[in-house]
Each structure stands twice: as C-alpha cells, then as structure tokens.
C-alpha positions as CSV (number, residue, x, y, z in Angstrom):
1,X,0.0,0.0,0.0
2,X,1.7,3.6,-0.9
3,X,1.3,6.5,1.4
4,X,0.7,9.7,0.9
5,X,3.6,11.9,2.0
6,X,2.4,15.1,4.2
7,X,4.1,17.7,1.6
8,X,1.6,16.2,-1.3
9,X,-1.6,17.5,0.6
10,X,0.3,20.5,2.1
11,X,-0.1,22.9,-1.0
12,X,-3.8,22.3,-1.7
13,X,-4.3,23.0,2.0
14,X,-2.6,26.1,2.3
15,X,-4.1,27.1,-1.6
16,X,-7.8,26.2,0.7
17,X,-7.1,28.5,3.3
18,X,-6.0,31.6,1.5
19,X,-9.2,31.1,-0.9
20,X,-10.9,30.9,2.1
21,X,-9.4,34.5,3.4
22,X,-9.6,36.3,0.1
23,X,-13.3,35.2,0.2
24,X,-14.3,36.2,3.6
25,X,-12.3,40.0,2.8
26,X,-14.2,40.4,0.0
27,X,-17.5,40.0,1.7
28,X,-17.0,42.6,4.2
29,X,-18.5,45.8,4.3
30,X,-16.6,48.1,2.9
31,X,-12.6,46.2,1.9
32,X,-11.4,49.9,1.4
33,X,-11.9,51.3,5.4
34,X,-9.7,51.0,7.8
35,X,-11.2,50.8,11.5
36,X,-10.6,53.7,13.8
37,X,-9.7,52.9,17.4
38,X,-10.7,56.6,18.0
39,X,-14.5,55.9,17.2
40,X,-16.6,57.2,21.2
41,X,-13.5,58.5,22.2
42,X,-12.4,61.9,23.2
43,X,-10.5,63.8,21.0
44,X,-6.4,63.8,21.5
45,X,-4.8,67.4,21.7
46,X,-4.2,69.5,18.9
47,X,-0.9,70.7,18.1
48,X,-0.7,74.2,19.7
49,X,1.3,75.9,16.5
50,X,-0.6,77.5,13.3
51,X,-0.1,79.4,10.5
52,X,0.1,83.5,10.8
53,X,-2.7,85.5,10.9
54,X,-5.2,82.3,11.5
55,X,-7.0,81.0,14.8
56,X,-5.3,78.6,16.6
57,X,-7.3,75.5,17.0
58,X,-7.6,74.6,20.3
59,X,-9.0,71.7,22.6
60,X,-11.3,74.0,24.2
61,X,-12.8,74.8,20.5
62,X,-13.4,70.7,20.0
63,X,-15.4,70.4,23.5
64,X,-18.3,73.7,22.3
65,X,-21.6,72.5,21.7
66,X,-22.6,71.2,18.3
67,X,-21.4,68.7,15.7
68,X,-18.1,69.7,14.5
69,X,-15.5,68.9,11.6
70,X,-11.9,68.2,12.0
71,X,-9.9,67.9,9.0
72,X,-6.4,67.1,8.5
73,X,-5.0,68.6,5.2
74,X,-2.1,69.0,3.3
75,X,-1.3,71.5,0.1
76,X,1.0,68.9,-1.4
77,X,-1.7,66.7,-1.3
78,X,-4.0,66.4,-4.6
79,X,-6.8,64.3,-2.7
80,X,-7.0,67.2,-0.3
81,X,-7.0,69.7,-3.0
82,X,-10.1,67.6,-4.9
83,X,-12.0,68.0,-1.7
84,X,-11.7,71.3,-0.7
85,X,-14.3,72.6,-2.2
86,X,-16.8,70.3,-0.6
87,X,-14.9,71.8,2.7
88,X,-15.7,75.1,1.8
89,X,-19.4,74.9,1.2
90,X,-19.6,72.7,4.6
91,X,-17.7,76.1,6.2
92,X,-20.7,77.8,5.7
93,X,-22.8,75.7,7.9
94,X,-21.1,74.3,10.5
95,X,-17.5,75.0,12.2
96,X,-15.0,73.3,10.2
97,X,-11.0,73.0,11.9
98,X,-8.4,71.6,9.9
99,X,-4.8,70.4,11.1
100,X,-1.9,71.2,8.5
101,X,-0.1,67.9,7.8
102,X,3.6,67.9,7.3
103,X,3.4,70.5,5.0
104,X,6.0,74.1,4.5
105,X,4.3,76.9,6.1
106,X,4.0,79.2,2.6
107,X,2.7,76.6,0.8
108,X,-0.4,76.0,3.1
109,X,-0.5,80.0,3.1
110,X,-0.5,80.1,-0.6
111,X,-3.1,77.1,-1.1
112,X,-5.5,79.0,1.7
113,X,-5.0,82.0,-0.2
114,X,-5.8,81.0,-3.8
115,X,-8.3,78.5,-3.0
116,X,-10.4,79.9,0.1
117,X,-10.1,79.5,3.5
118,X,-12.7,76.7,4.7
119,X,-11.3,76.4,8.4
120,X,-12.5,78.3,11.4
121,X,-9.6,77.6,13.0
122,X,-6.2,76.1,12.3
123,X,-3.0,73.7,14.0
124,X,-0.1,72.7,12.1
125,X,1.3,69.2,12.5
126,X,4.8,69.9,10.9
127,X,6.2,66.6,12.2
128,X,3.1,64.6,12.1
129,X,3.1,64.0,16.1
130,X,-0.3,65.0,16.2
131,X,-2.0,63.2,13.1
132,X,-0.1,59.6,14.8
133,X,-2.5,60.6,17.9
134,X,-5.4,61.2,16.5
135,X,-4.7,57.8,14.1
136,X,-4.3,59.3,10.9
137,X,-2.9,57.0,8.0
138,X,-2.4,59.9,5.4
139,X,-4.5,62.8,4.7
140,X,-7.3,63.9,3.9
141,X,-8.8,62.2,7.1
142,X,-12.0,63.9,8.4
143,X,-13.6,63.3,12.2
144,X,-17.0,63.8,12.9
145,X,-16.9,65.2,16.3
146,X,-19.7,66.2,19.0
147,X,-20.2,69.0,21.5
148,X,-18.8,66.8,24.2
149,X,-15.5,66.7,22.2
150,X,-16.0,62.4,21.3
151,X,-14.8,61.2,18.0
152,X,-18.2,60.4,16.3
153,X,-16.7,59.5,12.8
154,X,-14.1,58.9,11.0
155,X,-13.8,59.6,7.1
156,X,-10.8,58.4,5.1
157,X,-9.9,59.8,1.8
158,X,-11.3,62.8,-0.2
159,X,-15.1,63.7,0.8
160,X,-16.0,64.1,-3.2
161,X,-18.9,62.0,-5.0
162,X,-20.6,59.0,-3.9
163,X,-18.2,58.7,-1.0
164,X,-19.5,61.4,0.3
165,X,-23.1,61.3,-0.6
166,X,-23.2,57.7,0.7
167,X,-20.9,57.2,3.5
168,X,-19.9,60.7,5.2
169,X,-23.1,62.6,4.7
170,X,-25.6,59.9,6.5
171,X,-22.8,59.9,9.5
172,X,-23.2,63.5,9.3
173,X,-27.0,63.6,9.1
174,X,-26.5,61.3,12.4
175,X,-24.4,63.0,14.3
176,X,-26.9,66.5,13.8
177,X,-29.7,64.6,14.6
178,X,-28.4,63.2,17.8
179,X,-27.0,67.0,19.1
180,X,-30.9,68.4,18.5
C-alpha cells in the first residue's frame, strides 16, 4: 500500500485556506476602510502651533456644543485639494477646523490664499506628532466630532462624489440629529 507523504496534501491545503481568506475579505462591508480605534472617544490634543494670521485651534474649540469637523489637510496633497471645495461649502454651515499635515508653512498660506479658507480655525502638524494621535494614515482624514468633544466618525480619503453622498453625509445627518 503507498502512502501519501504530508508535503503532497500540504499545498492544496494552504491554496484552501487563502481562498478561504480572500473570500471572507471580499465580503466585508466596505474592503477599502480601515477601523478607527478613535470611534466614542475623546478627542487627542491638537498641536498648539498654526499658521500666521489664522486662529489657533484649540482643545477647548473641539469640546463647544454642536457637531463639529476636524480635517487634517495637506497643500502637497492632490486628494485634499479635490475635496476642498466640498470643505468650503460645509464652512458655511457648521465650524470646520483643519490640522496642516507635514506640510511648508508658505505653501499652506498660498493654497488658503488662492483656493479659500474653509477652516474656522487652524493647527499645524509639521512633524506629524499630532495626526499619529489622533490615528491618521495619510490625509485627507475627516472626524466627525460632537459637542462633548468624542470622536463620532471617521472619514478616510477625499469627501467628493458618492463617498461622500453615501458614506460621510448619513454619518453626518447622524451625528446633527443626535445634538438636537
């Protein structure tokens, strides 16, 4: 009688179990998102430095009452340049604070300038120090945060098109529901 030697069934085995994991990844939710740790928490500090002239953001600013924005931004970044405009009609209704990420001081004075000013206060993050705390992967992040200062939400990636008519503006719709 001939046996079957151990490596023989090895490689179907293994080929098993990664079709098994590429199967159950693609049936999640939604493969793009990363999970925030930050989600009911309270918001880390802010980096106490900004650019002239502006408001500095401050913790105090993130604990007012109402549903808040924080969005952390960079000039040299193009996703962040896609969706500032959606930043800047949100600006109208509601405060929006951004965080400069890693980014030279004139060019973030130079984008702000051409392109409009959406942020009702402003930190800089030259080293990144403060996007690591907060969780940040690489901008554009945007939080969804409450009066109480607690991370409602938290929105990867550019707010533009369906992404953000189907997965940050029902968060949104949420969160001002639940302050009224």
């Amino acid at each position: 009688m001939a046996r079957i030697s151990p490596l023989v069934i090895l490689p179907p085995l293994v080929f098993a179990a990664l079709a098994g994991l590429f199967l159950w990844g693609m049936g999640r939710d939604d493969p793009q998102s990363l999970p925030s740790t930050m989600i009911g928490r309270e918001t880390p500090a802010v980096p106490q430095t900004t650019l002239p002239g502006k408001e500095q953001l401050t913790d105090e600013l993130l604990r007012q009452p109402g549903v808040k924005l924080v969005n952390f931004w960079a000039s040299w970044c193009p996703p962040c340049r896609a969706e500032h405009p959606t930043l800047m009609e949100l600006s109208k209704d509601m405060p929006v604070y951004g965080i400069d990420l890693k980014d030279p001081e004139a060019n973030a004075i130079e984008f702000l300038e051409k392109d409009g000013d959406p942020y009702h206060a402003l930190a800089t993050d030259p080293k990144g120090r403060g996007a690591i705390d907060w969780g940040v992967s690489a901008p554009p992040e945007t939080f969804i945060i409450n009066g109480e200062g607690e991370i409602l939400y938290r929105f990867a990636g550019p707010m533009v098109r369906e992404d953000y008519t189907n997965r940050f503006l029902p968060e949104l719709e949420k969160a001002l529901a639940a302050e009224e």
